[in-house]
C-alpha positions in Angstrom: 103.5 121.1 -31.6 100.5 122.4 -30.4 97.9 119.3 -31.2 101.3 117.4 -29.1 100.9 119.8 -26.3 97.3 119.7 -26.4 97.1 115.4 -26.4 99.6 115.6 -23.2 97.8 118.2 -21.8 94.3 116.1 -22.5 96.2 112.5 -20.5 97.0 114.8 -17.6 93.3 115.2 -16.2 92.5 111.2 -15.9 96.2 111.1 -14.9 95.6 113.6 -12.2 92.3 111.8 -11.3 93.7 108.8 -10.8 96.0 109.7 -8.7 93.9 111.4 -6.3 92.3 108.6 -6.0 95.2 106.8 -5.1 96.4 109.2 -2.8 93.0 108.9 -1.1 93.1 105.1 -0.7 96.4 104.9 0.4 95.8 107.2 3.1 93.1 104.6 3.7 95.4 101.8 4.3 98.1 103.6 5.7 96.0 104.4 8.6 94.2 101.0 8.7 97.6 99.0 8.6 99.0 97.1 12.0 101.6 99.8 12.7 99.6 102.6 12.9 96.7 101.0 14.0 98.5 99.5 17.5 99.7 103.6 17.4 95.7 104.8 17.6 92.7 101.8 17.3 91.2 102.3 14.4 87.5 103.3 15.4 86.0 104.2 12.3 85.1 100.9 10.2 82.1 100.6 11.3 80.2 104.3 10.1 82.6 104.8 7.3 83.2 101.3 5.6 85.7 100.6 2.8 83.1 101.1 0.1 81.8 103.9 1.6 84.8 105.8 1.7 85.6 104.5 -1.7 82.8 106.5 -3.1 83.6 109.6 -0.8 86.7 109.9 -2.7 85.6 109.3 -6.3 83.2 112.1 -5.9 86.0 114.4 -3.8 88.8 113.6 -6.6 86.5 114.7 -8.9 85.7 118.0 -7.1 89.5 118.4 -6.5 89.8 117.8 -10.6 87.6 120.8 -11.0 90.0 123.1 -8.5 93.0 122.0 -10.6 91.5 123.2 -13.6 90.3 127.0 -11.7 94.0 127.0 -10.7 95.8 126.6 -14.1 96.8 123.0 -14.3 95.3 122.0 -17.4 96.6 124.9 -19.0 98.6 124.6 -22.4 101.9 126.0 -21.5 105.9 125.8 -21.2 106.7 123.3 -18.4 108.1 124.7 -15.4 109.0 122.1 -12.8 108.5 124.7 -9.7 105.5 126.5 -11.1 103.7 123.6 -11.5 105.0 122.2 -8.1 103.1 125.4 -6.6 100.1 124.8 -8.4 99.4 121.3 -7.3 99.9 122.3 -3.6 97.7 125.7 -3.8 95.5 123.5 -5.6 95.5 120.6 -3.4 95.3 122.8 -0.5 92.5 124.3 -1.9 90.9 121.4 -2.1 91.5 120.7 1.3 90.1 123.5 2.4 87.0 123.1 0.6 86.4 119.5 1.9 86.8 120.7 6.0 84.5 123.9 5.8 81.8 121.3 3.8 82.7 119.1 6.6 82.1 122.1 9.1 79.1 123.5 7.7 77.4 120.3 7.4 78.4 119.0 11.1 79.9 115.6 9.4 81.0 112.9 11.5 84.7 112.4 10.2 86.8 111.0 12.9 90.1 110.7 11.1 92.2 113.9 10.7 95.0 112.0 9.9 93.0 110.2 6.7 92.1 114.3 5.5 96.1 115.0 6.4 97.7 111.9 4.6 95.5 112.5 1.2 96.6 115.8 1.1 100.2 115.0 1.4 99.7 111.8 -1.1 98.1 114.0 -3.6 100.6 116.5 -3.9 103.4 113.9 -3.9 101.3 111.4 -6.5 100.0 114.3 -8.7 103.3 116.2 -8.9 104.6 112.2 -9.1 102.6 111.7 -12.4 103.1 114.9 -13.8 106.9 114.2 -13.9 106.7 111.1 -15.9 104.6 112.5 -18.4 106.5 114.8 -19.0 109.9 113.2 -19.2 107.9 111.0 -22.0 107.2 113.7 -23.8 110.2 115.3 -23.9 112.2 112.0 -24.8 109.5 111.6 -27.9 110.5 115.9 -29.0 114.3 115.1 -28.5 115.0 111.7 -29.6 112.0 111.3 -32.8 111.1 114.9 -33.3 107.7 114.3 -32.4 105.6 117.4 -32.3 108.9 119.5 -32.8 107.9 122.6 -34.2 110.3 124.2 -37.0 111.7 127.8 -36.2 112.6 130.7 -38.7 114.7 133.4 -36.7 115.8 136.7 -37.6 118.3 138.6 -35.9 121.8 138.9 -34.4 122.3 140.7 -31.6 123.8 138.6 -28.2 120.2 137.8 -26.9 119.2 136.5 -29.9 122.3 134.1 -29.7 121.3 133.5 -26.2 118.1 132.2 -27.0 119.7 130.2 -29.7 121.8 128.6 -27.4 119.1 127.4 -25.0 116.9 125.8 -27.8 119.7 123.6 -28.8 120.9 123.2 -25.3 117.5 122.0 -24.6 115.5 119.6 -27.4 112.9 119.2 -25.6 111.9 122.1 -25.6 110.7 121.5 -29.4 112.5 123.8 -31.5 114.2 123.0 -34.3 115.6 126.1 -36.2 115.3 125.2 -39.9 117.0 128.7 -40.9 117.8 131.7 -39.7 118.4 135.7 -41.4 120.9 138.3 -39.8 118.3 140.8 -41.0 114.6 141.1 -41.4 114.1 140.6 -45.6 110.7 139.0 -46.1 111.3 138.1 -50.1 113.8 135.5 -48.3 111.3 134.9 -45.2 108.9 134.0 -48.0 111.1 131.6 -49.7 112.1 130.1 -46.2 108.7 129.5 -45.3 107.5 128.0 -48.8 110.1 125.6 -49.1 110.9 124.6 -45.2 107.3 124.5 -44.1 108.0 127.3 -41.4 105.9 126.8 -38.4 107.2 129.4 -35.9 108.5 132.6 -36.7 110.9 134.6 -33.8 112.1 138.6 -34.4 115.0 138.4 -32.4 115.9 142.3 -33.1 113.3 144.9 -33.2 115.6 147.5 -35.0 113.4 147.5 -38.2 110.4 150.2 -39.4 107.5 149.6 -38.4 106.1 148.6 -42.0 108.6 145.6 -42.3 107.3 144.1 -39.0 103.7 144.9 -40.0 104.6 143.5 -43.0 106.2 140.1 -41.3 103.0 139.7 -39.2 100.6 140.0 -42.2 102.6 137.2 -43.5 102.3 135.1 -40.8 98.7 135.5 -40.6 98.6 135.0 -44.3 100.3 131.6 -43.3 99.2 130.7 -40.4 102.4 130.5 -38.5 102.9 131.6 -34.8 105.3 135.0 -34.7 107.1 135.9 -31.6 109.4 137.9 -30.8 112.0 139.3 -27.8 110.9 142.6 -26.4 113.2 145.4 -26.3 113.6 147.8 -23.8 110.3 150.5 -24.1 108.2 147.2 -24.7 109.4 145.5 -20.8 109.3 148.9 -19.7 105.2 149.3 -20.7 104.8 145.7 -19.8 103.2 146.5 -16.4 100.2 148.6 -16.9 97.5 149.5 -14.3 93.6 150.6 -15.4 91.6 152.6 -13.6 88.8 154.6 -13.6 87.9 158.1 -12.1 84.2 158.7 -12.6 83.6 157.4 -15.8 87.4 158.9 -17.3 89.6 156.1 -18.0 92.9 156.1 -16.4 96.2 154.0 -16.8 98.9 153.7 -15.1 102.1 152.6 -15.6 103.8 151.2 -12.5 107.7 151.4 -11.5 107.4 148.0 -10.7 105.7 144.8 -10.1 106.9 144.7 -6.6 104.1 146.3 -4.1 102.0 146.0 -1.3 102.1 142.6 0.0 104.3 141.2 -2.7 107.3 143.7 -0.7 106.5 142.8 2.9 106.5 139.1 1.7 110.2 140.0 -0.7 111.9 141.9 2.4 110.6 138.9 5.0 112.2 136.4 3.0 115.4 138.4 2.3 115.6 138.2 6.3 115.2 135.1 7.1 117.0 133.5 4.3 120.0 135.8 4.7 119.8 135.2 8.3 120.2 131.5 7.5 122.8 131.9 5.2 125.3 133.5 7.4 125.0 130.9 9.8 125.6 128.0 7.0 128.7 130.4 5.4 130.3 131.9 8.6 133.0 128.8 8.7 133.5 129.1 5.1 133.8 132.8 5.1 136.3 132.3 8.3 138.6 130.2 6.1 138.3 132.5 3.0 138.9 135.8 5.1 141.8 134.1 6.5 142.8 133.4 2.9 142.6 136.8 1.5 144.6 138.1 4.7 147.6 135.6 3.9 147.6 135.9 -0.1 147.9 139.9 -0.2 148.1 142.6 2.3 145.6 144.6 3.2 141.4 143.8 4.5 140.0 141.2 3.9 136.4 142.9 3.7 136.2 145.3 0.7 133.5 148.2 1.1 133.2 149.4 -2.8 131.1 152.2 -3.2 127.2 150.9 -5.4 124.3 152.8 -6.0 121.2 151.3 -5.3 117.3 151.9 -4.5 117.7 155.2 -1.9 121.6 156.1 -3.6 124.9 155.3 -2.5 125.5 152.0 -0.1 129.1 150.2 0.6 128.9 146.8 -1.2 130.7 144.6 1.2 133.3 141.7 -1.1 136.0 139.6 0.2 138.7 142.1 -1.3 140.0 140.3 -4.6 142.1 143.0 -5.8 145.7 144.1 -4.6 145.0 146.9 -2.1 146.7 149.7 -4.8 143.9 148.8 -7.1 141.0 148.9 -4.4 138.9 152.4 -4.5 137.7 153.9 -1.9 137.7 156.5 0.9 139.7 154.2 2.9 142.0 152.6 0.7 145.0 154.2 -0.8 145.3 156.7 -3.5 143.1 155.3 -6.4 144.1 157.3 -9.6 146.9 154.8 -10.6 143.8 152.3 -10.8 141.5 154.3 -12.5 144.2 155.3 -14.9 144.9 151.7 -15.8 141.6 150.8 -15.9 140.9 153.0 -19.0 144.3 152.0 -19.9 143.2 148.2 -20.0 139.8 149.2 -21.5 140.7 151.2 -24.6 143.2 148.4 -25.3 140.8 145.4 -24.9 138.3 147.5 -26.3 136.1 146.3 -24.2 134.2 149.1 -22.8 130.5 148.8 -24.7 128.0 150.7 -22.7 128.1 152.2 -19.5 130.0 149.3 -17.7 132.6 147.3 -19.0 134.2 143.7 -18.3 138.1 143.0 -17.6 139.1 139.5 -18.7 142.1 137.6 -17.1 142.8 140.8 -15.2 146.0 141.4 -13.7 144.9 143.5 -11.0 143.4 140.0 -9.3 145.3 138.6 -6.6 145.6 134.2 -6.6 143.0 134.1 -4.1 140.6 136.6 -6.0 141.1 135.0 -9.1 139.5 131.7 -7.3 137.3 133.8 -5.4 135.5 135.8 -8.5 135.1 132.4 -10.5 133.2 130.5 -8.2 131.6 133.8 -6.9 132.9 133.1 -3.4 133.3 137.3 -3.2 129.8 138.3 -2.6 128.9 136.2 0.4 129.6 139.1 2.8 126.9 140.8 0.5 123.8 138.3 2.6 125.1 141.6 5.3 123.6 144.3 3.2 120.3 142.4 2.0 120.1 142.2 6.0 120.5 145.5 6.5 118.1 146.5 3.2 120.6 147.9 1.3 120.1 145.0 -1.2 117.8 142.0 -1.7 118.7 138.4 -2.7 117.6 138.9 -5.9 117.6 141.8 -8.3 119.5 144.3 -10.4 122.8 143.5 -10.4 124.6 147.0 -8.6 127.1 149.3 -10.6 129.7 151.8 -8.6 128.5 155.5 -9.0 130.9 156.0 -12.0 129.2 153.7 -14.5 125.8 154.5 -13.6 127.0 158.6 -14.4 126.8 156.9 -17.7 123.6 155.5 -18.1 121.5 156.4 -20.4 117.8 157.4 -18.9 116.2 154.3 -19.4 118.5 152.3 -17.6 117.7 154.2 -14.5 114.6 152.5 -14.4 116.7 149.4 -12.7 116.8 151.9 -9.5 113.0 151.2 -8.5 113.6 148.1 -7.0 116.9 146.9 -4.5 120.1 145.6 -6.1 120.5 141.9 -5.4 123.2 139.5 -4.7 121.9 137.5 -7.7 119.1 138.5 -10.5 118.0 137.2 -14.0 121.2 138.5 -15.8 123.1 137.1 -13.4 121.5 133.5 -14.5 121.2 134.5 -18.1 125.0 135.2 -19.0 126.9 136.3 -16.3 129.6 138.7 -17.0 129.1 137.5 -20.9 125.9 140.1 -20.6 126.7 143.2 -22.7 125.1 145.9 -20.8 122.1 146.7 -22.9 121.2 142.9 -22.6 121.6 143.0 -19.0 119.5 146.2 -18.6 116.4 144.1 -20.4 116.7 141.4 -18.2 116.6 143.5 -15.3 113.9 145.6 -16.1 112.1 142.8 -17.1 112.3 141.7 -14.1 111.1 144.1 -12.2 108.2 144.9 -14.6 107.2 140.9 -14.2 108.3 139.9 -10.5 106.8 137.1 -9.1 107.7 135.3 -6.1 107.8 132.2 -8.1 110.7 133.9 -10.2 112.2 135.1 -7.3 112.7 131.4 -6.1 113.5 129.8 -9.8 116.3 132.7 -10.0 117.6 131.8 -6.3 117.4 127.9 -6.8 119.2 128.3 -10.4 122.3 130.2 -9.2 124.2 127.5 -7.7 123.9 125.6 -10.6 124.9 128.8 -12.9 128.0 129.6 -10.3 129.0 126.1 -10.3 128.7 125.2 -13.8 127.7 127.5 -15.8 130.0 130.1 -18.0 132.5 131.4 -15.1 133.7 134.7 -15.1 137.7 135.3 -15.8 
């Protein structure tokens, strides 16, 4: 897989050349042509002649080349169609950059802005363009003939483990083949497995093992010479984020709350604004219509304040109220302790209480409309109110009511150093199929790694998850 990786990787740079070049003449002849030409006279031809620009933009592609390369792009890694969307534009406008302070510095004669404008739009268009079909090549060639498809030994069974089982053979392009897999770590069978199968990838699903069977798994692979990864568990997400310092000459580390801080906040909480600012515009005649719907199905609000704990403590979530109004708890609702009695009533006979928070299926308590409502995750649009106010962000831990997070265990806490959010990594991994544990490592990976490129993946994904993913009951 990795000499496969490495000979795609190795077409992308001439690729990515030649389509810089491309991008450079057809701004060219874009601005040359009789349209926009009779727009603005063309005044340049005569200092800065076909050929001569033709070599100016050899020698700039080539320079641009060597800012792709400083900003990741001919790295050899897991396609991501955003990620690499970024880096072509940062890179590309980079490059632009580069080419107007030269132009600057060396006073220039350039008397076409719209030639510098048009390449730079071209490029990122043409590059990202190429990059596209490349990879849809290669992907056909590792799903359809197997080519470069690396074969995976995995050992464990626990729900993420199944999880990530389910997204190689959801996805074949990704290049995974899993030629066996143990419930438990035994390494006289991992030996066997890996002499007979020609192992080339090992994955340690569940880290529940001593210390000297690991050791001993990753002396084998080394022995072997095949990759070994495995899925962090919750101490190793939680140490993921470490800061080194110094004071004096004393080494000191730190280890942060979060990834979220300094500018990476003001630039989260501005976008959490705007966006939810937008979105209650776009969803204030839908959430007219389902308002009016929860008002004729059941009596009682339509707005449901339920009572979360998030960042700074206690907030009221606001929901379109899915529940008959007996069954809603709160300060303002009617006595609660029939619900909470059926609750546990429901949950010791579903047996379905594993961790601090557990999940109702087909529950009774739902009215017609909430039913709809909670399946397509129509509920929570009120929710774009409290990210406006700060009480929650777009994206983040998903919030518990005060009663299940009594019950956490200490490391779960850890969620509570960054907002809750309307949607979040769990939310996109499983859903409500999450048991809680598994949703804890998701979130606090999450906040351990944020990004503002995982921010937007996670926000651009969950349509797609509420739409057709695996809906809640």
């Amino acid at each position: 897989m990795r000499r496969f990786n490495l000979f795609f990787s190795a077409i992308l740079l001439p690729l990515d050349y030649l389509m810089l070049v491309l991008a450079g003449l057809g701004a060219y002849f874009i601005r040359t042509s009789p349209i926009i030409s009779q727009w603005r006279p063309v005044l340049f031809d005569v200092d800065l002649t076909f050929e001569k620009y033709l070599g100016i933009v050899l020698l700039v592609s080539l320079f641009w080349i060597l800012v792709f390369a400083l900003n990741g792009l001919y790295r050899i890694r897991r396609w991501r169609m955003f990620e690499e969307f970024f880096r072509i534009v940062s890179g590309a406008s980079a490059g632009l950059m580069a080419v107007i302070i030269y132009i600057f510095i060396t006073n220039t004669l350039f008397n076409s802005r719209f030639i510098i404008l048009a390449a730079w739009i071209l490029a990122i268009i043409l590059v990202f363009f190429g990059r596209i079909i490349v990879r849809k090549i290669h992907d056909f060639l590792v799903a359809k003939y197997d080519f470069g498809a690396d074969k995976l030994l995995v050992i464990g069974n626990d729900k993420v483990t199944h999880n990530f089982l389910d997204e190689i053979n959801d996805d074949p392009g990704l290049g995974l083949r899993v030629a066996k897999r143990f419930p438990v770590l035994d390494i006289v069978q991992i030996r066997e497995a890996i002499a007979s199968l020609d192992i080339d990838q090992i994955l340690l699903g569940e880290l529940n093992n001593s210390v000297e069977k690991v050791l001993e798994l990753l002396d084998l692979c080394q022995e072997k010479q095949i990759s070994f990864k495995f899925i962090p568990n919750l101490f190793q997400t939680a140490t993921a984020n470490l800061s080194i310092d110094t004071v004096g000459a004393i080494p000191v580390i730190e280890l942060k709350k979060s990834a979220l801080g300094g500018w990476g906040r003001i630039i989260k909480r501005t976008i959490d604004i705007f966006l939810s600012v937008i979105l209650l515009i776009l969803f204030s005649p839908v959430m007219a219509l389902i308002a009016l719907a929860v008002k004729l199905d059941s009596e009682g609000p339509a707005i449901y304040k339920n009572l979360r704990v998030g960042q700074k403590g206690n907030f009221k979530a606001l929901k379109f109220r899915s529940f008959y109004l007996e069954y809603c708890v709160g300060e303002e609702y009617p006595s609660h302790q029939e619900a909470a009695a059926y609750e546990a009533k429901l949950a010791k006979e579903q047996s379905l209480r594993k961790g601090p928070v557990f999940k109702v299926g087909n529950d009774p308590r739902r009215t017609n409309a909430g039913r709809f409502l909670e399946k397509w995750t129509l509920d929570e649009l009120p929710q774009f109110w409290n990210v406006l106010k700060g009480e929650m962000s777009l994206v983040g831990p998903r919030p518990h009511m005060p009663v299940q997070v009594a019950n956490y265990e200490k490391h779960h806490k850890k969620v509570f150093n960054i907002k809750p959010g309307i949607t979040g990594l769990a939310q996109i991994s499983g859903r409500s199929d999450l048991e809680f544990d598994e949703e804890a490592k998701l979130d606090i990976y999450y906040l351990e790694n944020w990004s503002l490129a995982m921010d937007l993946k996670i926000m651009l994904k969950t349509p797609f998850v509420a739409l057709f993913g695996r809906h809640k009951s």
